[in-house]
Structure formats: C-alpha cells, structure tokens
N, C-alpha and C positions, 0 to 999 in steps of 0.2 A: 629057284635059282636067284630070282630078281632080291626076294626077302635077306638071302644071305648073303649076298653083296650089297646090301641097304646097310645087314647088320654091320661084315667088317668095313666099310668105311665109318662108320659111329666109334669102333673101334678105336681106330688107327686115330681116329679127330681125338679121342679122349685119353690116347696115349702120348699122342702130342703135346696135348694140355699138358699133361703128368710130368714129362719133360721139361717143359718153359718151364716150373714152377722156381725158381727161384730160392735153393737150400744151402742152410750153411749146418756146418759137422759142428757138434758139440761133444765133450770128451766127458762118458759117466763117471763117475767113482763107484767102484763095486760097493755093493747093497744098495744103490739107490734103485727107487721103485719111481714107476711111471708117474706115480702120484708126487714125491719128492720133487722128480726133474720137472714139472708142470708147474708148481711152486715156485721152482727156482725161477726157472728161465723164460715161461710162457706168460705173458698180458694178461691170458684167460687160461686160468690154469683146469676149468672146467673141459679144456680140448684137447686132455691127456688125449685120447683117441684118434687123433690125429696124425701122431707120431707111429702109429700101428701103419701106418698106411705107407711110412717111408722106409721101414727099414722090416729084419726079421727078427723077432725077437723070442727068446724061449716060452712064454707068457703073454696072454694078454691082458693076464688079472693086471689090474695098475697096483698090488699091494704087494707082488713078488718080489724081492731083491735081484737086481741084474747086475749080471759081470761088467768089470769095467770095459766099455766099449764105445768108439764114437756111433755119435746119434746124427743121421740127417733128420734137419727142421726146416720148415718151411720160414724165410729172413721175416715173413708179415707178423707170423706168432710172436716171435721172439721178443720181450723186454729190449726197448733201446740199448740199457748198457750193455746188454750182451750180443749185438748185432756188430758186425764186422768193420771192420772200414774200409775205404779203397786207395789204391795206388794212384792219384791224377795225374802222378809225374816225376821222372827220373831220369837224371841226366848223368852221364859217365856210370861208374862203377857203385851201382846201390846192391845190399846185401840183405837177407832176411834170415830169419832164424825161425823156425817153429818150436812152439813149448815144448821141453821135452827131448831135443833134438840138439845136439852138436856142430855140427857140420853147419855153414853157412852155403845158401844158395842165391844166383843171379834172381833178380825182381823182372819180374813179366808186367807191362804196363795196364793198368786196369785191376788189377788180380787184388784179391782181397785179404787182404794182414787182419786176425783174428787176436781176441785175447789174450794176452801174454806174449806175442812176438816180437820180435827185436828186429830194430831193424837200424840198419850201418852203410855211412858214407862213406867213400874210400876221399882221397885227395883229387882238389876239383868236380868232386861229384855233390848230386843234391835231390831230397825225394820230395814229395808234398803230398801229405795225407788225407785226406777229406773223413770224418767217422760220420755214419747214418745220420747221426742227433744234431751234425752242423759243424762239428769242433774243425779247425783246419791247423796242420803244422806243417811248418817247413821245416826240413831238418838240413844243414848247411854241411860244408865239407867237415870231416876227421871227425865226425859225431855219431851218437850210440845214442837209443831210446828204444824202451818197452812202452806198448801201448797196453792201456789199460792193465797195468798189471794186479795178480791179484792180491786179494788180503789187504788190499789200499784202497781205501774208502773215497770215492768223491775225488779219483784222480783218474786222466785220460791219457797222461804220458810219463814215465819217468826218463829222464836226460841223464843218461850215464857219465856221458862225455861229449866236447864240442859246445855246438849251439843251438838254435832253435827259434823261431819265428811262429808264435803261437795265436790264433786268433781266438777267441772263448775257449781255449784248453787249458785243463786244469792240470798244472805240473810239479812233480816235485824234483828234488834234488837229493844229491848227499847232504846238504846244507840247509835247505829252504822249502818249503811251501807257496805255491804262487797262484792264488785263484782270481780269475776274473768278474768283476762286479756288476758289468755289464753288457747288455748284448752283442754290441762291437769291439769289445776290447783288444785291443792287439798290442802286443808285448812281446821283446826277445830276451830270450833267457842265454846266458854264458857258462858253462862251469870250468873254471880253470882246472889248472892242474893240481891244486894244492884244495880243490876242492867249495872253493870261494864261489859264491853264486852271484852274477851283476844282473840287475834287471832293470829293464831299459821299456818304458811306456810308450808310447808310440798315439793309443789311440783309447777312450775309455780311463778303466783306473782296475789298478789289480791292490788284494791284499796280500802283504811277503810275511809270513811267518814262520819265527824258527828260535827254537830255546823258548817256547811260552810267551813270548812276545811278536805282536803282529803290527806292523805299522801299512795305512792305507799309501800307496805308491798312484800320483794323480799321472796325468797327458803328458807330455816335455819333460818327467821327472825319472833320477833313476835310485836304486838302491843297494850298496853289497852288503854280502852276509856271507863273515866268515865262517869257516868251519867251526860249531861249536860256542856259535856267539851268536846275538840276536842281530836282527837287522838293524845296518845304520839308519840312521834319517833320511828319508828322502830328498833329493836335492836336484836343483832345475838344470838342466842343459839346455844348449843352445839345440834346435831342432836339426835333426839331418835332411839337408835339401832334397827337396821332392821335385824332379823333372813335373814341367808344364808341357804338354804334347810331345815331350819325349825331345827337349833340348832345353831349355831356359831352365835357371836353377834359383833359389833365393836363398845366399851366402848373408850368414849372419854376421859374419865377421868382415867382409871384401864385399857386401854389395851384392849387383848383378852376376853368374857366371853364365857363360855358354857353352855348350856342349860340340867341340869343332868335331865334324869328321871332313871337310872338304880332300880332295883331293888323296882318299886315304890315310890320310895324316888325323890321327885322333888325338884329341889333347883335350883342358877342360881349362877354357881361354880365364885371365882373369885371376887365377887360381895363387896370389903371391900374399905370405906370409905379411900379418902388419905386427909392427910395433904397437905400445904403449900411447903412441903420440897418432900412431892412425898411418904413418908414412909404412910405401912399400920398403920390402928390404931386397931391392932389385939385386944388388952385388952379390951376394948371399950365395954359397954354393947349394945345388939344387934340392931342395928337400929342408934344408937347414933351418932352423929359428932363429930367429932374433936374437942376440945378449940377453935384452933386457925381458925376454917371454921366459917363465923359467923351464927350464928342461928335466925329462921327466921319466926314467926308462919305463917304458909300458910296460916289457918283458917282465920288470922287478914283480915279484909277488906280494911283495910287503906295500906295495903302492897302494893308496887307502884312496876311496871316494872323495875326500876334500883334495887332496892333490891333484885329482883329473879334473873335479870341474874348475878348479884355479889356472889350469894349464886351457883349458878348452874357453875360457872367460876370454880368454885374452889374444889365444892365438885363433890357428885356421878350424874350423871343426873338421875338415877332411882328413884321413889320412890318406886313401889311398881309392880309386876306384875298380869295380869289376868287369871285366868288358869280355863280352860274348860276341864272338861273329858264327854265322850257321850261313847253310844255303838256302832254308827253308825257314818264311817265318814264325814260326810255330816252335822253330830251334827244338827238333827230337834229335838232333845231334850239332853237336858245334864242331866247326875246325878251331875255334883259336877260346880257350876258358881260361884267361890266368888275369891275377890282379897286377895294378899298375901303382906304384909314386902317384900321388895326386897332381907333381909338376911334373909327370913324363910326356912326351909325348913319342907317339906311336906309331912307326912307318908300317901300317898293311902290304904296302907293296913288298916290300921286304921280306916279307913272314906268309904272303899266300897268293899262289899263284892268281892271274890276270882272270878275272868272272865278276859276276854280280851276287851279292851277299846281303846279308841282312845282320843288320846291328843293335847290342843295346849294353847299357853298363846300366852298376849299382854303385852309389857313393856307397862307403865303409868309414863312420866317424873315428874319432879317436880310443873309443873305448874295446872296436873290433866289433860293433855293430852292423851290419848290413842294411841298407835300405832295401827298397822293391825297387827292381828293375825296369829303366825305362820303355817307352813305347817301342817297338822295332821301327827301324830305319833301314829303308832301302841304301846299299853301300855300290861301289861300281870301284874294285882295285884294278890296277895297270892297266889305263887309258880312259880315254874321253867319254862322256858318257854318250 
C-alpha cells in the first residue's frame, strides 16, 4: 500500500510538471512531417521527439506526411521568430484577430498574440506588445497591425493603419520599410490616409526604404515617403518635450514649461505661441499663430516635410496634449482619456466627481507624434487636500 501511494504521488508531481510546461500551438500544412516542422520551427531540430509527447498524432515515423493540424510545442524549443508575443497592455477597446479567422475578439491582458494576428485599436484605446526577442510596440488609437506577418522577411510588424511606437521593431508599410540599426532604437511610424508613411526618430537611427532607395534617418530627425516614391531626406526637428519627474518640460521654442495640475485645474503654464522676433502673441485668440509664423493645414495631404519643419522652426512644437486620469496608478482603466489644445486648460472638477485620482499626459508634436507619458501624479478633485 505504502509503495503505491509513493508511486501516485511521483505521478501527480510529474503530471504537474507536464502542466506548467509552457506551449504555444503551431498550425501544420498538410504533408509536412515531423521532420520538416523540426526544421522549421525547432532551435534543435534533432528533438523532432519531443513534440510526440504533446499532442496525438497518426505516426510516429517523423517521415510520415501529417494532416494539417495545430501542434502544441513547448515556447523553449521554438526558434525566436516563431515564439509568440505578449499583451503588457490595453486600454479601452483593443481588438485581435487570429489567422485565418474573421471575426474580431476582446484582448485579455497578458494573453499571447501569435504569428500573423492582427491586432486593433478602437478610438482612445491603446495596446503595447512586448515579442520573446525584446521588440516592443505601442500601437496608439484608430490603428491596425499584423505581427510578424508571413512571407515577409526580417519584419515584426506591418502598420495597416494609424500609428505606432516601435522600440527595435522592424516595420513595414504600404509605403516604406523601417528597420532599426540599433539596440535602443525607438521610432514612430504614421501612416496616413493616402498612404504617406512619416517617421519620426526619437532615439538610435533607423533605415526607411522604399522604391530601391534607402536613406539612414538619425535621433531628432524625420522622414516621409510617399506612396510610390522613395524617401525624402531626412530632416531635424525640434525635439518633443520630455517631462522631468513627471512635470518640468524643456520647450524649444518658449523656454521652460510646467505642467500645472493645482487645484484641479490642468493646463501646461507658459505654453504661448512666439513670433519671428521671439515676442509672445498674448492677444491672439486661443490656439491661433502668429501672422508672420506661416500656417499650414496638417489635415492637407499634399503637405510635404519641408513645410512642417518650416512651420515647427518657428512656431510652438506642441500641438496638443494627452491627459489620462485613473483611480489606480497603474491606470488599467481611466475615467477621463481625451486630447486637449496645448492652450486649454482644464477644469476636473467639472468633468469628475469629488475623490482622489491619479494623473499623467503625453505632449503630441505638430506632426501627430505622441510622446511617452509622464510620471503619474497624485490628483485630489473637489476639495482641499
């Protein structure tokens, strides 16, 4: 009696094991053999044999041709590009898609997006990807991207639509090519409506190419490329203010800004349009530019890269800020996501009941850029603290 309760505990411990093991599904093509998918997708393609132990299969010869079927694998065997990525993060309405599948479904946090899935932000919403190998994306609101898709060599994302915030991912477009050159690179990718690709450096240096022509895109620098044309020249912008402890800003055009939340009242002090001559244009209805700054419709599609950084040389690099309040700093959900006029300011008491909350905004340059959002701040609406 004692031997066979020794045994099933050994058991249960090893069924356990079998359990934790950590698998992700890979989809056969009928006739491939054990030996092919080993090939493909496994580091050590010598531990065909492995795979006998996760699923059932007609064969064990590894020369058999197998129906098309998914395969659980163990994530350690797997070849890097073929390992999954993960969900770190989503806010409001994120959407996914599986190969193969139609129907779009809600994103579960942590859950793993596999090769070829699509994945979609609704209005205000936002996901952030992390893949096995390190690549990270942010994908921003009204935006579309396939991870890893196939048949595309040496790429981790294609950007359907929207935008994107990509740290060492390699991206393509309807338009462009964008590979990062070094290990921290970070870069946002745009694709407008007409198909025009902007890319905006941030950190590192990426290569854009597109129509056989490839030009190196360094730090502060950005590039378009039109549908069907090669990349413009690269060209410098002014840098988008990066909060210091999550309030001070360093405005290339105005100096110092601060980041007010006093009293619930949010605003981003400082924040006025200069002339040519450097003088504010205090009078100015809010938002407005200057005469002599030229004006420039962003909406227009035909606006080409010297006309933005002519307009950004001169004027405010802000357009507009994104402010987040939550009740939790960790913000897995907000009460208030919308963008603001970079001169608005912002009565919370007015818009959310009397509590204590947590804040943070993203500048948004002129080009529809997003920066990273700042530190979270304790907030306290309707009443003293």
């Amino acid at each position: 009696m004692k031997i066979f309760i020794m045994s099933l505990l050994m058991l249960l411990r090893s069924g356990s094991g079998y359990a934790a093991e950590e698998l992700q599904t890979i989809v056969v093509k009928p006739g491939d053999t054990l030996w092919s998918i080993s090939n493909t997708y496994l580091k050590d393609p010598k531990k065909w044999n492995v795979i006998l132990k996760y699923n059932r299969l007609p064969s064990s010869d590894p020369s058999i041709a197998l129906p098309g079927m998914p395969l659980r694998v163990p994530t350690t065997l797997l070849k890097e590009e073929y390992r999954a990525a993960k969900l770190v993060y989503s806010l409001n309405e994120v959407l996914f898609r599986r190969t193969g599948v139609t129907d779009w479904q809600g994103v579960n946090m942590k859950m793993d997006l596999f090769k070829n899935d699509t994945l979609r932000t609704m209005a205000d919403a936002r996901a952030d990807v992390k893949f096995y190998t390190g690549e990270i994306l942010n994908l921003f609101p009204n935006s579309i991207a396939v991870l890893r898709p196939p048949g595309k060599k040496n790429v981790d994302v294609e950007l359907l639509a929207g935008e994107l915030r990509g740290v060492r991912s390699r991206v393509i477009t309807a338009s462009a090519r964008i590979t990062p050159k070094t290990k921290d690179t970070e870069f946002g990718a745009k694709l407008k409506d007409d198909l025009t690709t902007l890319v905006q450096v941030t950190k590192g240096k990426v290569d854009v190419e597109a129509q056989g022509k490839t030009v190196e895109v360094l730090e502060g620098f950005a590039s378009e490329v039109k549908m069907d044309m090669p990349p413009s020249q690269p060209v410098k912008l002014p840098p988008l203010p990066q909060f210091e402890q999550g309030s001070a800003t360093a405005l290339t055009a105005s100096g110092k800004a601060q980041f007010n939340s006093d009293g619930g009242i949010v605003s981003i002090a400082n924040m006025k349009p200069m002339g040519k001559t450097g003088g504010p244009a205090a009078n100015l209805p809010k938002g407005e530019l200057p005469k002599d700054i030229p004006k420039v419709d962003l909406n227009d599609k035909n606006i080409d890269t010297a006309e933005i950084v002519k307009m950004l040389s001169v004027g405010n690099p802000i357009q507009s800020y994104h402010l987040q309040v939550s009740k939790d700093q960790a913000f897995t959900t907000t009460v208030l996501n919308k963008e603001y006029d970079a001169f608005d300011k912002i009565d919370l008491n007015e818009l959310l009941p009397p509590g204590n909350y947590f804040m943070r905004i993203a500048l948004v340059d002129l080009l529809g850029f997003e920066g990273k959002f700042s530190a979270p701040r304790p907030l306290r609406v309707g009443g003293g603290r």
